[in-house]
C-alpha positions in Angstrom: -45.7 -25.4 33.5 -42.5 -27.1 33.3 -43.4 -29.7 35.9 -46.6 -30.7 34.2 -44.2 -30.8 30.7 -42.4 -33.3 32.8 -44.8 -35.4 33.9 -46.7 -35.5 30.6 -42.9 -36.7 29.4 -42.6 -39.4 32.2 -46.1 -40.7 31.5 -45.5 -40.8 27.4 -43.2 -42.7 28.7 -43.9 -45.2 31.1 -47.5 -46.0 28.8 -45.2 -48.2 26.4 -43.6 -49.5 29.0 -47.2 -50.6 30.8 -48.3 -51.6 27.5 -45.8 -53.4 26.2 -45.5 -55.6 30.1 -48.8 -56.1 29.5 -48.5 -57.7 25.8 -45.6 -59.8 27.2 -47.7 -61.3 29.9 -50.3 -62.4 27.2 -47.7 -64.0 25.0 -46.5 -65.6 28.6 -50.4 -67.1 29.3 -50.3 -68.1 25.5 -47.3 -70.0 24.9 -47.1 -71.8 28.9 -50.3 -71.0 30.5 -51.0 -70.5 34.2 -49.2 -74.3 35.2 -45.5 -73.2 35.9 -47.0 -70.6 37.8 -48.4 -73.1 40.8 -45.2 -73.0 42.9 -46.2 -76.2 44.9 -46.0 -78.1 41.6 -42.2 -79.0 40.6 -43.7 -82.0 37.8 -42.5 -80.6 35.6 -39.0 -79.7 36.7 -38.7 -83.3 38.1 -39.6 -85.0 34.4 -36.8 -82.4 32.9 -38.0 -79.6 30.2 -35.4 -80.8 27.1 -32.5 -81.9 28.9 -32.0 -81.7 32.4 -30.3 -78.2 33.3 -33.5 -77.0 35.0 -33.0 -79.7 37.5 -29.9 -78.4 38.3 -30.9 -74.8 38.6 -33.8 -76.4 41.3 -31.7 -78.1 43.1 -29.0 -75.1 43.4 -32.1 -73.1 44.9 -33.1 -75.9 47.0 -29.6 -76.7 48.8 -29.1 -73.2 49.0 -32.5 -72.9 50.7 -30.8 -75.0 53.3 -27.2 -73.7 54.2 -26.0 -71.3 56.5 -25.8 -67.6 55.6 -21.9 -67.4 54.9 -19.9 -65.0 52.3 -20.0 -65.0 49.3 -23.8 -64.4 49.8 -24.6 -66.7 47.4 -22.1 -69.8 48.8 -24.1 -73.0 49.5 -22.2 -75.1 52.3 -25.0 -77.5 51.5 -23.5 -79.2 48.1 -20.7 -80.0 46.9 -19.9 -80.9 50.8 -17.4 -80.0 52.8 -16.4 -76.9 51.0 -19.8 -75.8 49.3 -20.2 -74.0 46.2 -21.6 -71.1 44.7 -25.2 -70.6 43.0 -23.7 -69.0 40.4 -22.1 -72.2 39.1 -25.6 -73.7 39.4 -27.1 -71.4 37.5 -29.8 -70.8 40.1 -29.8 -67.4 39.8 -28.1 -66.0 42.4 -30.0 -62.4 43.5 -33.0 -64.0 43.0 -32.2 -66.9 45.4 -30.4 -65.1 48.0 -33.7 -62.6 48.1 -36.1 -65.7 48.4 -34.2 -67.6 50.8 -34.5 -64.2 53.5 -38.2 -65.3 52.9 -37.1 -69.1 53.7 -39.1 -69.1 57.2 -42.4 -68.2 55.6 -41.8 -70.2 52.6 -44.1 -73.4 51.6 -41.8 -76.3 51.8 -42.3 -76.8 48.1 -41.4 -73.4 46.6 -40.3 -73.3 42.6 -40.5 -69.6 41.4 -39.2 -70.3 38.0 -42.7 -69.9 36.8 -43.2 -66.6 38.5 -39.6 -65.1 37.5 -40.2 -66.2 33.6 -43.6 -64.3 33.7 -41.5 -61.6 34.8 -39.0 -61.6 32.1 -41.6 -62.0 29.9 -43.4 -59.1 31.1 -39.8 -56.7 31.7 -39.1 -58.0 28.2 -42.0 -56.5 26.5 -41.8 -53.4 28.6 -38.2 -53.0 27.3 -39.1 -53.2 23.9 -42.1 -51.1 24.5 -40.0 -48.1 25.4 -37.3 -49.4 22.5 -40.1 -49.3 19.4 -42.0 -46.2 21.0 -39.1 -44.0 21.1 -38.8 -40.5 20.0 -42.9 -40.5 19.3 -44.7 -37.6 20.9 -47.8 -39.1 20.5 -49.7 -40.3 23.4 -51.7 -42.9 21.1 -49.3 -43.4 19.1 -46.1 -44.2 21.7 -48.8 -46.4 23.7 -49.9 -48.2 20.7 -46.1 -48.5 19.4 -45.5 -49.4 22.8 -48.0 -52.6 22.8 -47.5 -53.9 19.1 -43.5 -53.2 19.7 -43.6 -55.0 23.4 -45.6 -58.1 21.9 -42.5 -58.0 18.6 -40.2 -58.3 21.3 -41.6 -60.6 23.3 -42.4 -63.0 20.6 -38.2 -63.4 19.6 -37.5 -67.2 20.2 -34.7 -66.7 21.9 -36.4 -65.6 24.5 -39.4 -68.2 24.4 -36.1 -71.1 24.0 -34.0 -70.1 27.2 -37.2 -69.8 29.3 -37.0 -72.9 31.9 -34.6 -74.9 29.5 -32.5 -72.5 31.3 -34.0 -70.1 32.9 -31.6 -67.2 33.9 -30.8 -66.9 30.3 -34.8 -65.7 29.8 -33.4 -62.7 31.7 -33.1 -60.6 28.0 -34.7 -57.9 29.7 -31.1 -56.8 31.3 -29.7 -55.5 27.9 -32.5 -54.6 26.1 -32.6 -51.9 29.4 -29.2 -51.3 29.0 -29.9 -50.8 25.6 -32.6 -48.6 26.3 -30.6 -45.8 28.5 -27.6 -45.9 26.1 -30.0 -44.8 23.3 -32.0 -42.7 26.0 -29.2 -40.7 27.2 -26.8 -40.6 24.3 -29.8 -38.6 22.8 -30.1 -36.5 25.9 -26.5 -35.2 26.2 -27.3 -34.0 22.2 -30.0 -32.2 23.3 -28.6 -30.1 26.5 -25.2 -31.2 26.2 -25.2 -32.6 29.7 -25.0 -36.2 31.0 -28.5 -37.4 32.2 -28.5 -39.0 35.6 -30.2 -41.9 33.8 -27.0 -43.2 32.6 -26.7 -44.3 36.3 -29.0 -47.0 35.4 -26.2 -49.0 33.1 -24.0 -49.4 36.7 -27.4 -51.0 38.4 -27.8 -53.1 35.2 -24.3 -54.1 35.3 -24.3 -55.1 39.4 -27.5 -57.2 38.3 -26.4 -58.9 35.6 -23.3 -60.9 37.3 -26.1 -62.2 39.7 -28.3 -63.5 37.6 -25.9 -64.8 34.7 -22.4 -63.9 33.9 -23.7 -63.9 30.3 -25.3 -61.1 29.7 -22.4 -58.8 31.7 -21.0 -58.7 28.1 -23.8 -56.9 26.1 -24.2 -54.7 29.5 -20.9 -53.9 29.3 -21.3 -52.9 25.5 -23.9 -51.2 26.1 -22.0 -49.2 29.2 -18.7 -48.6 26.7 -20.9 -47.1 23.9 -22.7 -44.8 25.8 -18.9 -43.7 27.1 -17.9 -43.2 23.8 -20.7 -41.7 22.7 -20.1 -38.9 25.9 -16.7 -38.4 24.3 -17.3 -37.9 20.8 -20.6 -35.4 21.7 -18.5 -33.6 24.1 -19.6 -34.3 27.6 -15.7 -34.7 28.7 -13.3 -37.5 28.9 -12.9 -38.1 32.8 -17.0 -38.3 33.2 -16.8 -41.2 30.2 -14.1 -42.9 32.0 -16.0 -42.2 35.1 -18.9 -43.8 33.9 -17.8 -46.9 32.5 -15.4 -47.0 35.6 -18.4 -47.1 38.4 -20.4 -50.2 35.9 -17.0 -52.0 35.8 -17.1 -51.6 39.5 -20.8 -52.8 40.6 -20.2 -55.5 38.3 -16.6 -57.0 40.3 -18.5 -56.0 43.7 -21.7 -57.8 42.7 -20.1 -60.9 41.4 -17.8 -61.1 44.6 -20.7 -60.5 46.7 -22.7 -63.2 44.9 -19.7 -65.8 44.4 -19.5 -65.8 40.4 -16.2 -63.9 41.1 -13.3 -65.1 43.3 -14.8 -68.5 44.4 -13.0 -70.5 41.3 -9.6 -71.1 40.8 -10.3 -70.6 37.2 -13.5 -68.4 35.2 -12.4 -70.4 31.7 -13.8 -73.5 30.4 -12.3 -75.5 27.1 -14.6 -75.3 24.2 -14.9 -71.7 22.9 -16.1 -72.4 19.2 -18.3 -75.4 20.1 -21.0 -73.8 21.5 -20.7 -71.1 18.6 -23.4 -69.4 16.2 -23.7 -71.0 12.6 -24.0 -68.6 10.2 -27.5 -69.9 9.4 -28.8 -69.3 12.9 -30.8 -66.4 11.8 -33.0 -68.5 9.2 -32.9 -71.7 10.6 -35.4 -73.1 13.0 -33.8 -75.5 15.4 -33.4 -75.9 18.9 -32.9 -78.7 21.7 -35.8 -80.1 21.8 -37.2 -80.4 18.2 -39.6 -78.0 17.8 -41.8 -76.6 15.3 -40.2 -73.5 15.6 -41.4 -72.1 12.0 -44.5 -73.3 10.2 -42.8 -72.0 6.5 -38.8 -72.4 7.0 -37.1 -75.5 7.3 -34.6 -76.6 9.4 -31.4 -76.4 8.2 -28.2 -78.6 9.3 -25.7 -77.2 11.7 -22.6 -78.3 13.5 -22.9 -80.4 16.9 -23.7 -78.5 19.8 -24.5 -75.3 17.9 -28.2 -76.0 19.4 -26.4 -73.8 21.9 -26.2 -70.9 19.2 -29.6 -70.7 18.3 -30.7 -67.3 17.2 -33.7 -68.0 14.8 -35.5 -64.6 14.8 -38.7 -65.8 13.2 -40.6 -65.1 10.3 -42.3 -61.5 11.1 -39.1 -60.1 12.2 -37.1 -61.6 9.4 -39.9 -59.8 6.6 -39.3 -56.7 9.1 -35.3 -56.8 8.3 -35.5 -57.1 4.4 -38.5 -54.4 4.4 -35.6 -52.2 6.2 -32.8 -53.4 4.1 -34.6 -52.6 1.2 -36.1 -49.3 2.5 -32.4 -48.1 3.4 -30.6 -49.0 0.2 -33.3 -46.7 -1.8 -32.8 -44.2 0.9 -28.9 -44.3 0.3 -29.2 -43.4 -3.1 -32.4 -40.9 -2.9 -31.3 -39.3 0.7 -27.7 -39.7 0.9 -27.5 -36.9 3.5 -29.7 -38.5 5.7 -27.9 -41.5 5.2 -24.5 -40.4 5.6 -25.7 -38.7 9.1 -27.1 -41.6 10.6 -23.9 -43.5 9.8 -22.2 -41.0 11.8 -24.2 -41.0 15.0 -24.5 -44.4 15.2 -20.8 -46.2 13.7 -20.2 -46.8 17.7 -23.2 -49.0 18.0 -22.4 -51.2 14.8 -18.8 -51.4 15.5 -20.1 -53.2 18.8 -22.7 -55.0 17.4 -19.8 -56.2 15.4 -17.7 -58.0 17.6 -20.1 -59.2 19.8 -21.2 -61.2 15.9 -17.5 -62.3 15.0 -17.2 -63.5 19.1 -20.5 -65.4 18.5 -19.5 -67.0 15.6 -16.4 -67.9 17.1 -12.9 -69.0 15.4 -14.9 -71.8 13.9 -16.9 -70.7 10.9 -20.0 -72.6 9.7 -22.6 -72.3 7.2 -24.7 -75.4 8.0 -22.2 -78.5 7.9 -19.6 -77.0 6.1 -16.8 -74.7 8.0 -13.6 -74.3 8.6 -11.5 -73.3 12.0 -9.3 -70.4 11.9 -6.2 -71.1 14.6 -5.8 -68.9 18.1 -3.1 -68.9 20.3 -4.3 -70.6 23.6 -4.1 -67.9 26.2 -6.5 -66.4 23.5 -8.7 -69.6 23.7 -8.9 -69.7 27.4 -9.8 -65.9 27.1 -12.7 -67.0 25.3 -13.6 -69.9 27.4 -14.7 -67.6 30.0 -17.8 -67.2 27.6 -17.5 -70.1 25.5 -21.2 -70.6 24.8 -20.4 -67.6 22.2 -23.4 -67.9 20.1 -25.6 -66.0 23.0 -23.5 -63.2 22.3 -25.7 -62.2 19.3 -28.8 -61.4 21.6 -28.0 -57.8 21.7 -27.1 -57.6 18.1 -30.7 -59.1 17.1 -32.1 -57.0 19.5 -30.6 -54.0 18.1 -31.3 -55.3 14.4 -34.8 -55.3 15.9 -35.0 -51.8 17.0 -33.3 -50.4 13.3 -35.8 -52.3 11.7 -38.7 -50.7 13.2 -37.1 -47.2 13.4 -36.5 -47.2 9.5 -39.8 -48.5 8.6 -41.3 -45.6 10.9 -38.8 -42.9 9.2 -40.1 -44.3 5.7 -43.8 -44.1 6.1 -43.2 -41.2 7.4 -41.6 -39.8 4.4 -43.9 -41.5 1.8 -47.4 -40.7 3.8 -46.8 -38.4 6.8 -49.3 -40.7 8.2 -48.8 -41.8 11.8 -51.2 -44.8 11.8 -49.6 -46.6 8.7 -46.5 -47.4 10.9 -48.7 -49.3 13.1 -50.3 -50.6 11.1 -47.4 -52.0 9.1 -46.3 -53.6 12.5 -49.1 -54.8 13.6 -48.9 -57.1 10.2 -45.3 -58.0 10.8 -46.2 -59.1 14.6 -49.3 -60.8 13.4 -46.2 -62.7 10.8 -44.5 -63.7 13.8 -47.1 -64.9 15.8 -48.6 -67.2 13.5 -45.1 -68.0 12.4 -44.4 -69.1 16.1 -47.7 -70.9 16.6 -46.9 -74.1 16.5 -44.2 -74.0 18.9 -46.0 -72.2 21.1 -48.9 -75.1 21.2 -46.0 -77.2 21.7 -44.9 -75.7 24.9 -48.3 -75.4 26.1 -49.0 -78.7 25.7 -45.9 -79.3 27.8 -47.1 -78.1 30.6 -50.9 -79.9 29.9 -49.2 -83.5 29.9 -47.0 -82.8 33.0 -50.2 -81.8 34.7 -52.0 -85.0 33.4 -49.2 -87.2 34.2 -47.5 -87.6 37.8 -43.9 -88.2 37.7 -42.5 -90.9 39.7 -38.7 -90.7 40.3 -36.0 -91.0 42.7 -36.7 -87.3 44.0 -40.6 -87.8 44.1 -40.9 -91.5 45.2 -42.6 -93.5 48.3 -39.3 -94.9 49.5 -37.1 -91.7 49.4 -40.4 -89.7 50.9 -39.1 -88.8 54.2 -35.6 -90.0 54.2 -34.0 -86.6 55.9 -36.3 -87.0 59.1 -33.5 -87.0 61.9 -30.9 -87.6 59.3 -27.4 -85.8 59.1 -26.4 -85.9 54.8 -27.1 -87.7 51.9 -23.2 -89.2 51.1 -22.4 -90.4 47.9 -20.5 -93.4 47.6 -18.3 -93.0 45.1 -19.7 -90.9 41.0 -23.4 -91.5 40.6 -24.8 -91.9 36.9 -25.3 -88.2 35.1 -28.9 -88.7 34.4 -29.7 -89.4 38.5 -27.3 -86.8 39.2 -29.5 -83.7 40.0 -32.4 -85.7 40.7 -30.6 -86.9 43.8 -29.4 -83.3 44.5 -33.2 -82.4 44.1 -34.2 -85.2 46.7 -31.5 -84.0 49.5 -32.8 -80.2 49.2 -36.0 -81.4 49.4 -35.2 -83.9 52.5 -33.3 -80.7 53.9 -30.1 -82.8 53.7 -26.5 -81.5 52.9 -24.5 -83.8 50.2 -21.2 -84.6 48.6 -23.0 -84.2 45.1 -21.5 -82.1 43.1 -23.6 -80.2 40.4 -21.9 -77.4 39.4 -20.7 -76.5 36.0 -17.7 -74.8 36.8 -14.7 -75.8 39.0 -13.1 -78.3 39.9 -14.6 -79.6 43.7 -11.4 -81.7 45.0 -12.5 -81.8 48.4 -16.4 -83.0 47.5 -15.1 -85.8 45.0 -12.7 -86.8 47.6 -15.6 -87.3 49.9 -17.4 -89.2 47.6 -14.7 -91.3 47.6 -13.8 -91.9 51.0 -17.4 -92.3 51.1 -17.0 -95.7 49.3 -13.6 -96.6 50.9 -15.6 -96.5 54.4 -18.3 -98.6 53.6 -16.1 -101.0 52.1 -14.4 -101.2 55.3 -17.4 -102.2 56.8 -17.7 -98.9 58.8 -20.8 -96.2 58.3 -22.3 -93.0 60.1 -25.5 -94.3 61.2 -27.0 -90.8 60.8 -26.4 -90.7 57.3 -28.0 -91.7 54.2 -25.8 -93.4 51.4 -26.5 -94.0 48.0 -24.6 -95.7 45.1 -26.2 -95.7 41.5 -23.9 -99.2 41.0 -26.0 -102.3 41.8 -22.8 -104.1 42.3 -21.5 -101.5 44.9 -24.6 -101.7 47.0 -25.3 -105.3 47.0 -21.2 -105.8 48.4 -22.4 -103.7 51.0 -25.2 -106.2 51.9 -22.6 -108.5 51.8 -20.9 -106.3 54.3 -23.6 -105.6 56.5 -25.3 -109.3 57.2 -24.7 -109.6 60.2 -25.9 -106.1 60.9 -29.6 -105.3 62.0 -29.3 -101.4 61.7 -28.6 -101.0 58.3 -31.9 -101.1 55.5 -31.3 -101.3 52.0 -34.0 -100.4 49.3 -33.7 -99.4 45.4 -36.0 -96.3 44.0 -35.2 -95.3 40.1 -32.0 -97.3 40.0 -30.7 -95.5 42.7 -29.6 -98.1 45.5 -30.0 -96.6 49.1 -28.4 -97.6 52.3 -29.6 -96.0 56.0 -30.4 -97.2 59.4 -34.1 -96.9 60.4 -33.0 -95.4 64.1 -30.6 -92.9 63.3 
């Protein structure tokens, strides 16, 4: 008897979580369609998808593709030459990589999985907020359609849809909403038997994956870690097991960012800016992004500080009608069922104290509503604390998420009350998602359309062009002379994984690679010298540069020169 309770438990369970993948994939197909899925087609990486990050991320995979197995596991030997660099600081996601490139032997010799991993997140996304919504429901029907309706709410929050391939690792939401999920999960367990539910294991895997895929969300992991360790003190499941706890997802998360190379490979984790890339108070109502989308069809956009494109945390319309229905259903409960109200204060002041600070860190030192802010002075060690996340305003993901997740539980609580009735909560959301779908709408056809002209239209550039096709045949690197332009930058980097070349490029975002721009300068100085590897391929984006070495070279019959996308190319045809 009590195995069949368990499995009936396990499979009230896991129907959400089926559910809700499933309404994530749809809301994948709808916004992007089956294109990004083709992983022999990179067009649309190669033309850039708002600014050119994803390029970087490609071309992280691709030179990793290529280098030797070394540790850090996730060390590529292949950029950045001679001393390599980590994936981490390519944002190529570093697990992910390190798993597909054990495959690298079988692999088609164009392979982009960004396609495949966003359907992913899209679909562990709306699994995790499947389980979230349907919680505490003893209903099969009504946890599996709480599980669907709640899946497709949480899979239609813009932040997700924004990250997804502008950068890609940051689509990986799915890692605290999880975390989330067993905090919540197990904190209610210990009430019940008053002992600590293996489950809570699952915050130290979430915390080991997290550093692999992005640094970023190792914060609202953490949180979620910290509160379920306070919440094991205050319900009386022992200090040294709370310690324990939060002890062992501290530790997988140092061991998995040594192993990957996001820890220990830097001289320094901080980077100067903490407060530019911050959340404006408005971010909540206002609908703008990189990229100028139509990412409400009611609300305007509203002005915000430079680079706060970077804190955009627009929630969209259904969930935004969802919060003031709540707000408005918990200030009449806090005069008619103070009690009540007073209790869930109590069992949940942890969670809002974290929620919190992850919203003041977001916000940042510099305070803005719209164009209008001030700056509130730190001491610099403090500053360079910060820096290590100074893209602050992703901070408030778990804090929408969990603004989310109280909306839906008080609405459920308060139909409850007022009708008894199971199916009006539902119903109610089913509204509220329909809200946020049509809300989103034109964004979505946006996107889609995205992917339809990149189909339509073949890009031509110095990564994808007849005179760089083939270039790495018998070839040792592709050398630098000297900085290339930023906007040919990655496309080069692209064109050497691609070619199967190792290079002096350095695309990186953190750390400073002496050793690689000192190669891209003795690069220069040797060609100037009229000296040259003829097994090499060099490139200069300076039309001045190349044409001295023409000069230079006359009276040379080895050496062919040819331009491709202002990039100006130098190589012997007989290596």
């Amino acid at each position: 008897m009590t195995n069949q309770l368990e499995k009936s438990s396990a499979f009230r369970r896991l129907l959400p979580a089926l559910l809700g993948a499933a309404a994530g994939v749809a809301v994948f197909l709808w916004v992007y369609g089956t294109a990004p899925l083709h992983v022999s087609w990179d067009n649309w990486i190669l033309r850039g998808y708002d600014e050119l990050d994803v390029q970087q991320h490609y071309a992280g995979w691709l030179l990793f593709r290529n280098s030797h197995w070394t540790f850090p596991l996730g060390m590529a030997d292949t950029v950045a030459m001679p001393d390599g660099t980590a994936i981490s600081y390519t944002d190529s996601l570093p697990w992910v990589s390190i798993c597909l490139k054990l495959l690298r032997g079988f692999l088609p010799a164009t392979f982009q999985w960004f396609g495949l991993y966003v359907l992913g997140c899209f679909a562990l996304q709306g699994a995790a907020g499947g389980l979230l919504c349907a919680r505490g429901l003893t209903g099969r029907g009504e946890a599996a359609v709480t599980g669907l309706l709640g899946g497709g709410l949480f899979a239609c929050l813009p932040t997700l849809w924004e990250r997804s391939f502008r950068h890609t690792a940051l689509a990986s939401q799915w890692l605290f909403l999880f975390a989330l999920y067993v905090y919540l999960e197990s904190r209610d367990a210990l009430r019940r038997t008053g002992h600590a539910p293996k489950r809570r294991w699952w915050l130290v895997v979430l915390a080991f994956a997290a550093v692999g895929i992005h640094p970023y969300f190792l914060p609202p992991v953490m949180v979620c870690a910290l509160l379920w360790c306070v919440d094991r003190v205050r319900l009386g499941g022992g200090r040294v097991g709370a310690v324990t706890d939060f002890a062992a997802a501290l530790a997988a998360a140092l061991a998995g960012g040594v192993l990957c190379g996001a820890i220990g490979t830097e001289s320094s984790l901080s980077r100067n800016g903490y407060g530019e890339f911050s959340m404006n108070l408005n971010a909540l109502i206002n609908p703008y992004s990189r990229g100028q989308y139509t990412w409400s069809r009611l609300l305007p956009v509203l002005p915000q500080q430079t680079n706060q494109y970077d804190g955009f945390n627009y929630l969209g319309l259904g969930v935004l009608a969802l919060l003031a229905l709540a707000l408005v259903l918990s200030v009449a409960a806090a005069f008619r069922l103070p009690q009540e109200v007073k209790t869930w204060w109590k069992r949940n002041w942890p969670a809002a104290v974290g929620c919190g600070l992850l919203t003041l860190f977001a916000v940042s030192n510099r305070i803005s509503w719209g164009n209008n802010g001030f700056t509130i002075p730190l001491p610099g060690w403090l500053l360079d604390l910060c820096g290590i996340f100074r893209a602050s305003g992703r901070m408030f993901y778990l804090p929408a998420a969990c603004l989310v997740v109280w909306g839906v539980y008080t609405l459920r609580a308060a139909c409850r009350r007022l009708s008894g009735s199971t199916v009006f909560p539902a119903l109610l959301l089913a509204v509220l998602l329909a809200v946020q779908v049509w809300d989103l709408s034109a964004v979505a056809a946006e996107k889609h359309n995205y992917f339809t002209d990149a189909s339509a239209q073949p890009t031509e550039n110095v990564a994808c062009h007849p005179m760089t096709a083939g270039i790495g045949t018998g070839r040792s690197a592709l050398l630098a002379a000297g900085e290339v332009r930023e906007d040919r930058l990655r496309l080069l980097a692209i064109l050497a994984g691609k070619e199967g070349l190792p290079t002096n490029l350095d695309i990186a975002v953190s750390g400073a690679h002496e050793a690689a721009a000192q190669s891209r300068a003795d690069t220069a100085a040797l060609l100037l010298s009229g000296r040259y590897d003829p097994t090499a391929v060099y490139v200069t984006t300076d039309e001045s540069v190349w044409n001295q070495w023409q000069q230079i070279f006359a009276n040379d019959s080895k050496p062919t020169f040819f331009v491709a996308d202002s990039c100006y190319f130098m190589l012997c045809l007989e290596p």
